[in-house]
Each structure stands twice: as structure tokens, then as C-alpha cells.
NUZANU-324785 format. One record per residue (C-alpha): residue number from 1; z, y, x; residue in one letter. Coordinates in steps of 0.5 Angstrom, whole numbers, m for minus. Layout:
<nodes>
NUM,Z,Y,X,A;
...
</nodes>
This chain:
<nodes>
1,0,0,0,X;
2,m1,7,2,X;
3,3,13,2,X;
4,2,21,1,X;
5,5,25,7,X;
6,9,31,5,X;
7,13,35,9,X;
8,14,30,15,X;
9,15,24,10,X;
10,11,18,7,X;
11,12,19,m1,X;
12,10,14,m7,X;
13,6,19,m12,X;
14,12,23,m16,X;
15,10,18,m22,X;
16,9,12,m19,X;
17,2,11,m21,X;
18,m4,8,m16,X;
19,m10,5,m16,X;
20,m13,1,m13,X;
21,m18,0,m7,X;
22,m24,m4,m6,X;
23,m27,m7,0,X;
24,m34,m5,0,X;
25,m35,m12,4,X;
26,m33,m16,m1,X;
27,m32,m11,m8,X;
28,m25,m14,m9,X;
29,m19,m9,m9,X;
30,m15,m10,m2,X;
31,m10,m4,m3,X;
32,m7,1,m7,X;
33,m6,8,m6,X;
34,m2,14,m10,X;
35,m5,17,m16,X;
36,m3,23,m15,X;
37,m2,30,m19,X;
38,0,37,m20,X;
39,7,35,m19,X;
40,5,32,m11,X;
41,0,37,m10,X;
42,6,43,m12,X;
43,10,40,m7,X;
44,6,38,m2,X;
45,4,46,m2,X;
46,10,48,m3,X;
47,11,44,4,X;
48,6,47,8,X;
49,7,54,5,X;
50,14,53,9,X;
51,12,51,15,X;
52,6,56,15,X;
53,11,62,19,X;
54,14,57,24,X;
55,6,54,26,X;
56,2,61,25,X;
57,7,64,29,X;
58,7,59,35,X;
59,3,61,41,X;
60,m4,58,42,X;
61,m2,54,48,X;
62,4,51,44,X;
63,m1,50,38,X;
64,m6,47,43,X;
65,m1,43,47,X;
66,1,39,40,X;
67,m6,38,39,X;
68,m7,34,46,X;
69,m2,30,44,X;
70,m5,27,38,X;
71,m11,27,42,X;
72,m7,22,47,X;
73,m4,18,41,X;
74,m11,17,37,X;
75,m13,14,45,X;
76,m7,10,45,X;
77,m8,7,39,X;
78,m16,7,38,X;
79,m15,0,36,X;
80,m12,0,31,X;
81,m15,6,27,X;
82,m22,3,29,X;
83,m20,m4,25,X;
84,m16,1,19,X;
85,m22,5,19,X;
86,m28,m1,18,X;
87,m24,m5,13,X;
88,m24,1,9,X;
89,m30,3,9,X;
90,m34,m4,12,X;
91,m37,0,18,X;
92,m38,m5,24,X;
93,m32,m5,29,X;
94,m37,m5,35,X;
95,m41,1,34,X;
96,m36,5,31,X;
97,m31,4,36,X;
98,m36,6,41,X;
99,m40,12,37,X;
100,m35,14,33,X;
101,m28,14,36,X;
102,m29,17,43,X;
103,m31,24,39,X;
104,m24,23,35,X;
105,m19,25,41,X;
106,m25,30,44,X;
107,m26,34,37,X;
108,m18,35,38,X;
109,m18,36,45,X;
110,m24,41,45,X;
111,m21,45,39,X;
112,m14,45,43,X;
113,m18,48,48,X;
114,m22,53,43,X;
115,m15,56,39,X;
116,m14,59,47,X;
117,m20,63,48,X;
118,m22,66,41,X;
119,m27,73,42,X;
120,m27,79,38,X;
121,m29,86,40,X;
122,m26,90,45,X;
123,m20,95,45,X;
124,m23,102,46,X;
125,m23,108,43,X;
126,m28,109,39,X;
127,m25,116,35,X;
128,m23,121,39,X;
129,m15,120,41,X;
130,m15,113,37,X;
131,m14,107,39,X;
132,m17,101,36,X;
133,m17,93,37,X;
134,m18,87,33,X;
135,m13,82,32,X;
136,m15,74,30,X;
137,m10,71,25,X;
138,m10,65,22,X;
139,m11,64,14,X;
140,m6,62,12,X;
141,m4,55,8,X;
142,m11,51,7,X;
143,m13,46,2,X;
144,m18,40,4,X;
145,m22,35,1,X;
146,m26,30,5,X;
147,m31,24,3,X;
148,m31,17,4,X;
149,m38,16,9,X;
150,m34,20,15,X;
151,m26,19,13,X;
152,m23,19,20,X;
153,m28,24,23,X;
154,m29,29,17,X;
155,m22,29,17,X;
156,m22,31,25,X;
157,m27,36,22,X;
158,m23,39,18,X;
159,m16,40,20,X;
160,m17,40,28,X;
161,m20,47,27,X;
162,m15,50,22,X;
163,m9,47,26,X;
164,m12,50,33,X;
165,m12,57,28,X;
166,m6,56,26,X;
167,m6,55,19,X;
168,m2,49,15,X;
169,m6,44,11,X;
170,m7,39,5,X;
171,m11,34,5,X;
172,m15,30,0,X;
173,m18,25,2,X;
174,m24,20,m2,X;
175,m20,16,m7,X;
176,m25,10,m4,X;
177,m22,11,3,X;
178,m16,13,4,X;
179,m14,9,9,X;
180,m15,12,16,X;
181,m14,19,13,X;
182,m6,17,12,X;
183,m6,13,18,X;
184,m8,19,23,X;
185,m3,24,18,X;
186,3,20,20,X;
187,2,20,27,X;
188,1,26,27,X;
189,8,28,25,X;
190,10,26,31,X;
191,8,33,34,X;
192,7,37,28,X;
193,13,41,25,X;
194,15,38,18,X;
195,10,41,13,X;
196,4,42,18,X;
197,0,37,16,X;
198,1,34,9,X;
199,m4,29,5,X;
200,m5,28,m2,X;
201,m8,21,m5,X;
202,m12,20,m11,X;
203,m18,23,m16,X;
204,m23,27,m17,X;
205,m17,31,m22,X;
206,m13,31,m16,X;
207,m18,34,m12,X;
208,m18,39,m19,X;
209,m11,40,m18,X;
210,m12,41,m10,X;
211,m17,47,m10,X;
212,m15,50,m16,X;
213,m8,51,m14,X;
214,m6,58,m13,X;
215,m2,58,m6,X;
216,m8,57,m1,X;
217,m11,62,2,X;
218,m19,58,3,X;
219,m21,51,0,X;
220,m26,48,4,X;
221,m30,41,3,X;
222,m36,36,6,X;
223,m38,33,m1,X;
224,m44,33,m6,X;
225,m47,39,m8,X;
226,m45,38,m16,X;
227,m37,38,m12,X;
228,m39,44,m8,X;
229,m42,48,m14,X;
230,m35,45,m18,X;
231,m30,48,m11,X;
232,m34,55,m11,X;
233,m33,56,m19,X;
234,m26,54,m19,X;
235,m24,58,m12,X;
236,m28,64,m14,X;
237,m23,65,m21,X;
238,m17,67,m16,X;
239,m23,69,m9,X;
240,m21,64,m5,X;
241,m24,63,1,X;
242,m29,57,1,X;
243,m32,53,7,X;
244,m38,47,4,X;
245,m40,43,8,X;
246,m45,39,3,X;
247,m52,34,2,X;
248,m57,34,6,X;
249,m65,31,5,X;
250,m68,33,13,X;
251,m75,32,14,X;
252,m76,29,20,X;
253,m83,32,22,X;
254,m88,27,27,X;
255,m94,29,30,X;
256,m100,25,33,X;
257,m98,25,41,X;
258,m90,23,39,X;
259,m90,17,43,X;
260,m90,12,36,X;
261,m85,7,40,X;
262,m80,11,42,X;
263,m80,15,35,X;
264,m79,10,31,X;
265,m73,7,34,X;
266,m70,13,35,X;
267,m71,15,27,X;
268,m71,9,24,X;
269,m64,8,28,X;
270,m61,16,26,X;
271,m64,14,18,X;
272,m59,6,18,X;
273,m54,9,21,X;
274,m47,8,17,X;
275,m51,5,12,X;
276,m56,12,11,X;
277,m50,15,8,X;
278,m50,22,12,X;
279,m52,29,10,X;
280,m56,29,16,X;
281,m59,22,16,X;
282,m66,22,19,X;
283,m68,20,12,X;
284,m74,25,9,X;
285,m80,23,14,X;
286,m86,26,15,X;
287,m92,23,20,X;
288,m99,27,22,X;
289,m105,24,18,X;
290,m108,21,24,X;
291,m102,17,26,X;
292,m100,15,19,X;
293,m101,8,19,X;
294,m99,6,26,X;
295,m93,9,24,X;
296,m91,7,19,X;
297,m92,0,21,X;
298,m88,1,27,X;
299,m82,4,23,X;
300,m82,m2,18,X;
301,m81,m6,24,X;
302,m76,m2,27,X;
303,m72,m3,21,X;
304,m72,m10,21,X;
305,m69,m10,27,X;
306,m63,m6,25,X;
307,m59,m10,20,X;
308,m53,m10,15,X;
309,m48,m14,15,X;
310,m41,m15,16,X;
311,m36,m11,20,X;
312,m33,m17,25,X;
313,m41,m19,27,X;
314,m44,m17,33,X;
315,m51,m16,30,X;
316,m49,m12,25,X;
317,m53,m4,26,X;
318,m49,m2,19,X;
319,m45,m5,14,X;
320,m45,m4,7,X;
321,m45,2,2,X;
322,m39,4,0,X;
323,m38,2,m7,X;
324,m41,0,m13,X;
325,m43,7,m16,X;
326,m47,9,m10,X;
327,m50,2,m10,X;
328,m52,3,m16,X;
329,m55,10,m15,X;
330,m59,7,m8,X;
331,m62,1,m12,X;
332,m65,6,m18,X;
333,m67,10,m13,X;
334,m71,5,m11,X;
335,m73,1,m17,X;
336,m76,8,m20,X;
337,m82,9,m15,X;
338,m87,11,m17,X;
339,m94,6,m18,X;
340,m96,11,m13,X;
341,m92,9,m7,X;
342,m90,2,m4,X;
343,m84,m2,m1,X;
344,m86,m3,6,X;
345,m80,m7,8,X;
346,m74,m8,5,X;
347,m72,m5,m3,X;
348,m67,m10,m4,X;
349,m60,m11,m6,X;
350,m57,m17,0,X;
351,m53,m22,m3,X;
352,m48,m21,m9,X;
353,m41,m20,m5,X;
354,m40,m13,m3,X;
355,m45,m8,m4,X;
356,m49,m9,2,X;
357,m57,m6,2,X;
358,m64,m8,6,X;
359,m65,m3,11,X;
360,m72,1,7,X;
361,m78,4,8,X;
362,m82,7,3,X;
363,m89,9,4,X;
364,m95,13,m1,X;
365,m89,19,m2,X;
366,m92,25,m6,X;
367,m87,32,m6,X;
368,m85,32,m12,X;
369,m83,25,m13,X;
370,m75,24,m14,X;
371,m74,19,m8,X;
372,m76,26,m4,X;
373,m73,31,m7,X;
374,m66,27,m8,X;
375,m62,25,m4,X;
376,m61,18,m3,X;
377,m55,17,1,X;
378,m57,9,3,X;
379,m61,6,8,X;
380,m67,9,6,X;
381,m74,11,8,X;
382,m79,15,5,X;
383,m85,17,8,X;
384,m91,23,8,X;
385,m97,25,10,X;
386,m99,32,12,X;
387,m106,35,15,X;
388,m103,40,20,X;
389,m97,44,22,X;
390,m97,49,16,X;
391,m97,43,11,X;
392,m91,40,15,X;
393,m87,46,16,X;
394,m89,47,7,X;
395,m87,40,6,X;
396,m80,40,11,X;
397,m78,46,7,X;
398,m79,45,1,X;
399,m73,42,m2,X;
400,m66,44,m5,X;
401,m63,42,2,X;
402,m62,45,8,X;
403,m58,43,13,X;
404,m62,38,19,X;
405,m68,36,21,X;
406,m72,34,27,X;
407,m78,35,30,X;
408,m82,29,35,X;
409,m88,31,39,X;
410,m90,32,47,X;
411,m92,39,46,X;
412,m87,44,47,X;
413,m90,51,44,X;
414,m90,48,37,X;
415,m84,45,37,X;
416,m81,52,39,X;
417,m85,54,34,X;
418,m83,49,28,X;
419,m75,50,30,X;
420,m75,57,28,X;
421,m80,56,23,X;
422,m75,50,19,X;
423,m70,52,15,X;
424,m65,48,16,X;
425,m57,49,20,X;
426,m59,44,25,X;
427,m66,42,29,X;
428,m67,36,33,X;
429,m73,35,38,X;
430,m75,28,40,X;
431,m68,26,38,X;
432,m64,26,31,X;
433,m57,26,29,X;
434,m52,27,36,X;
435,m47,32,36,X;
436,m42,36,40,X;
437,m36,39,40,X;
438,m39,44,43,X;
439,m44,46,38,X;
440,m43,47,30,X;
441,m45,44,24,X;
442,m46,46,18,X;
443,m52,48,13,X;
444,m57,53,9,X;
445,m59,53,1,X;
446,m55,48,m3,X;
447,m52,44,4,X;
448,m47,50,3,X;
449,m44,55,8,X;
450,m39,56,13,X;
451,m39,52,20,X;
452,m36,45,22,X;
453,m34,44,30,X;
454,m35,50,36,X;
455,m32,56,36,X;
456,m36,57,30,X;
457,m31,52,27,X;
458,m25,55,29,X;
459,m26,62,27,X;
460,m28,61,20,X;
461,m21,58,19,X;
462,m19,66,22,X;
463,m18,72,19,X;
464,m20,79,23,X;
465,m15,85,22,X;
466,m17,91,25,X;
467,m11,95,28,X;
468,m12,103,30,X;
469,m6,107,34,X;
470,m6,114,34,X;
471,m6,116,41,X;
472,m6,123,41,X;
473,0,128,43,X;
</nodes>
């Protein structure tokens, strides 16, 4: 059974209720996990409202030496959270440990390092006989909401840049996969003053509760766009600071003298990945005419060689899809192409236990089919054609979203030309999908707006005051 964490304390729901969570692996239930309320939400608030003075307070260095012994403790208990993340989500353990526990400590580490360094304008005189600078503040007290694809890691996201600015927080995180997110909450109050860090279990109406509560100062949220859209109109009653983090469609934009080979393993590798289930995934393919039908061989072929199946299995590229309503949605999707277009490999559901999908590759796409303009969220491909560079770049842009994409060609110039060009917050050449701690994430359109990771990161989560001293006689 899982528990809350509020004020420094494992705690059951104030009601006792709990739901249970499921195993994507096998669709059975394996936990339970606290239905969470007003009165949890209340009091995990009115914890991090009372440690807000003494955390905000504190220097940078001591704030920063806290955060690098959580990145300590994740190191030393790597192994344990990697089997707590893959069970709950059914992700391979050897693939997560090596591509996604490593930059759980380093995401720390760097914003430990970023929350010493923070910028703003210069003090000067900028009015006769004043003198003004500006001061960096944290927030204030922060509400959360993380999804259920990234658990660990878009929690990471989340508190390691409001914490390094200062700021307490209560988190929600995805009702099907709480596991790792009260794991890494109860470590972390061994360095956290009691109150810092809260975490509040269960469903969407907890997460209503969450955002519309009145003490937080911002809400921010990596989740669908209906879910942002519902986060932005419940905020603005009380104007609240918003940070969404939100879906994705990235086009990923091939021409003729990309090398077909190497191309194909990359996209079809950034497209699997966790099972497709990532805003930015690599999933929207877009091949030059002439290169059209060696391509798409190629990528079906890529395809074949990376496939689903459980955690425990060293063959395994992804798991399965989190739960039964988006394998639902996934097969849809699928089972709705249009006479127009055509399976290449894969479409299929694989086995009846658990929710696991072939890895997909659809051809014969037009622009204004669903399967290009909606967001899939499985391991599915589709593929288009265009004749030129406009049309590639009219293509790329034309949808809702706008938060990655990619770009594969030799030539150097018109992959300059197409990163500016491509309006999307992250744009890849002749790769898709890496990240650093360094560099920030976050989207154009309906992707949302605000910024993941980098000093960007960090700052969203401060405040700017200006401060002006008469220095006259």
C-alpha cells in the first residue's frame, strides 16, 4: 500500500478511502494508493504554507547542499527505485536504469548548482540620485501535477527547480502510477525540512482540488492538453501563475540525402520508446518523394527489431501501454485508418494479458487524417510524403501542437533553414529526443508554455522585484 506524504510523514487519505493500482503488465491490480481529498489537499497545503519561511529564507548554498544529497541517496538506491519505477509502469528495467536513472540524480545535481547562479539586471543608476537592482524571489507555496509515461523523471522535473528556488510544493501524481513518486517524496525528507515536499494520491477530482485550492501561488502541470486547458481556466479565477507542459504531434522531417539506414534506426528508436507514450516522441514522419518507398521499408524494418514486451526481458526496446483506456485509444486510432492509408507492420494488440501493442508503422497518410493531427501516444508511426522544402515545412507546422521536431539531411544550410522555420519549442538535426539538464523543454500552441529544466526552469519557478533607494542628500 502507498501512502501520502505530508508534513514530513507517511499518512493514509483522511477518509480511508484508496483505489487500487494496476500493473500494466498483466492489467491486474498489485497496490492500493490513498483517494485523496479536500481535507488531504488542506492539510498538505497548510504543511508546505508552514515551511515556506524557513525553506524560502535559507541561502542558495544550503538549499543547493540539500538537493545534492537527495542526488546522493537516488544514486545509492538506484536499484530500488528503478524495480519501483518499472513495475508500476511496466517499462523495461534494463533500458530505464541506463536511459533514464542516470539524469535523475543529474537533473538534481545541476539545479542544486543553478539556484547559486541566478541572473538579473545589473544594479546601477538608471534615474538621477536612484539606485535600483533587482531581486530574485521564490513564488511561494506550489501545486503540481505530474503524468503517469515519465513518473519519476516529470516529477524531477517538476520539484527540483521549485525547490532550488525556494518555493515548497505539493505534488499529485498520476493516480495509475504512484509508486516512485511517494518513493523519492519519502527519501527526500530525510534533507527537507518537514513541509518542503508534500505528496497527495488519487484522481482527476484530487488534482481539481489541488489546482483550485486558494494558498498556491502557481500550479504547473505535464499532462493533456484538455488537462491544461481545464488547469489554465481554473487558475485564472484566482490568477495564479500557470506553468503547462503539454502533448505533442513532432513532425520529423526526412530528405533525400539523409542516410536511409542510420535515419531509420534513429526515428524508429525515438518513435518505441517508452511504448510512444512521450509528447515529443518521434512519431509524425514526414519523407521527401524520392526517397519515399526505401524509407518506409526501412523504417518498418527498424520497427520489427524493437520490440514490446515485459520488464524482466533483456530483448524488450518498451513495455506496454500504461493502462486500459489508452490501449483503447491506441488501437482506435489504428482500427480508424482510412482506406487511403495502410498498415506496413504491426496494428495489432500482442497477447490478451496486460496492454502491450506491436510496434506501428502507418503509410498512405493525408494531413488531415486523425492519426496526423491527434496525438496517438503508442508505439505508432505515421508516414507522409512531400515534394519540396515548403511543403515539408507547411506540413511539419500544420497541427495544434508545437513542441518538438526533427530534421534529417546531409546539407547543413536547409537544416538551418528549417530549424528556424519549424515552430516547435525543440528542434532536433540528424537525431530525436535526447535532453540535458542544461538546455530547456517546453512548447509552442497547445503544447503550452513555460519552461522544463535549464536556467529557464528555474526561473519560471521565481519572482523579479524591483528595488529602488533614494541616494540623494
Amino acid at each position: 500500500m502507498f501512502n501520502n506524504v505530508v508534513g514530513g510523514e507517511l499518512v493514509p487519505s483522511a477518509s480511508g478511502e484508496t483505489y487500487e493500482v494496476v500493473d500494466p503488465t498483466t492489467g491486474e491490480a498489485y497496490a492500493t494508493a490513498p483517494r485523496s481529498g479536500e481535507e488531504d489537499v488542506d492539510r498538505a497545503y497548510a504543511a508546505a504554507a508552514g515551511a515556506f519561511e524557513e525553506w524560502g529564507g535559507m541561502t542558495p548554498q544550503d538549499r543547493a547542499r540539500a538537493l545534492l544529497r537527495i542526488a546522493e541517496a537516488i544514486e545509492a538506491r538506484e536499484d530500488e527505485i528503478n524495480e519501483v519505477e518499472c513495475r508500476d509502469t511496466g517499462k523495461p528495467l534494463h533500458l530505464t536504469k541506463s536511459e533514464e536513472m542516470p539524469y535523475a540524480s543529474d537533473h538534481f545535481r545541476f539545479f542544486a548548482g543553478a539556484s547559486r547562479v541566478l541572473s538579473g539586471s545589473s544594479a546601477g543608476e538608471y534615474l538621477a540620485d536612484h539606485t535600483s537592482w533587482v531581486r530574485r524571489e521564490p513564488v511561494g507555496v506550489v501545486g503540481q501535477v505530474t503524468p503517469w509515461n515519465y513518473p519519476l523523471l516529470m516529477m524531477i522535473w517538476k520539484i527540483a527547480p521549485a525547490l532550488a528556488g525556494g518555493n515548497t510544493v505539493v505534488l499529485k501524481p498520476s493516480d495509475t502510477t504512484p509508486a516512485s513518486s511517494t518513493l523519492l517524496a519519502e527519501l527526500c525528507q530525510e534533507f527537507l525540512p518537514p513541509g518542503v515536499l508534500n505528496v497527495v494520491c488519487g484522481d482527476r477530482d484530487t488534482g481539481r482540488a489541488l489546482v483550485a485550492h486558494k494558498t498556491p501561488q502557481m500550479v504547473a502541470i505535464t499532462g493533456s492538453v484538455r488537462a491544461g486547458m481545464e488547469v489554465a481556466a481554473s487558475a485564472s479565477s484566482d490568477l495564479k501563475r500557470v506553468h503547462l507542459e503539454l502533448g505533442g504531434k513532432a513532425p520529423v522531417v526526412v530528405f533525400e540525402d539523409a542516410d536511409v539506414a542510420s535515419a531509420a534506426e534513429g526515428i524508429a528508436g525515438a518513435g518505441l520508446f517508452n511504448a510512444g507514450q512521450d509528447c515529443t516522441a518521434a512519431t509524425r514522419v514526414l519523407v521527401a518523394d524520392g526517397l519515399h518507398d526505401e524509407f518506409v521499408a526501412a523504417l518498418a524494418e527498424a520497427a520489427k527489431g524493437m520490440p514490446t514486451g515485459p520488464p524482466d526481458s533483456e530483448d524488450t526496446y518498451y513495455g506496454p501501454l500504461n493502462n486500459a483506456r489508452q490501449l483503447e485509444h491506441v488501437s482506435g486510432m489504428v482500427d480508424r485508418l482510412p482506406d487511403h492509408a495502410r498498415v506496413e507492420t504491426g496494428g495489432v494488440r500482442q497477447g490478451e494479458r496486460g496492454y502491450f501493442y506491436e510496434p506501428t508503422v502507418l503509410s498512405g497518410l493525408r494531413q488531415d487524417d486523425e492519426q496526423v493531427q491527434t496525438e496517438i501516444f503508442g508505439p505508432v508511426m505515421t508516414v507522409q510524403r512531400f515534394t519540396d522544402e515548403a511543403e515539408a515545412l507547411r506540413l511539419a507546422n500544420d497541427v495544434q501542437y508545437g513542441l518538438s521536431a526533427s530534421v534529417w539531411t546531409k546539407d547543413h544550410a536547409r537544416a538551418l533553414r528549417m530549424s528556424r522555420g519549424l515552430d516547435f519549442g525543440a528542434v532536433w538535426i540528424n537525431t530525436h529526443i535526447p535532453f540535458v539538464s542544461e538546455m530547456p523543454h517546453g512548447g509552442f500552441k497547445h503544447s503550452g508554455y513555460g519552461k522544463d529544466l535549464s536556467m529557464y526552469g528555474l526561473e519560471d519557478y521565481t519572482r523579479i522585484k524591483h528595488v529602488m533607494s533614494y541616494t540623494g542628500d
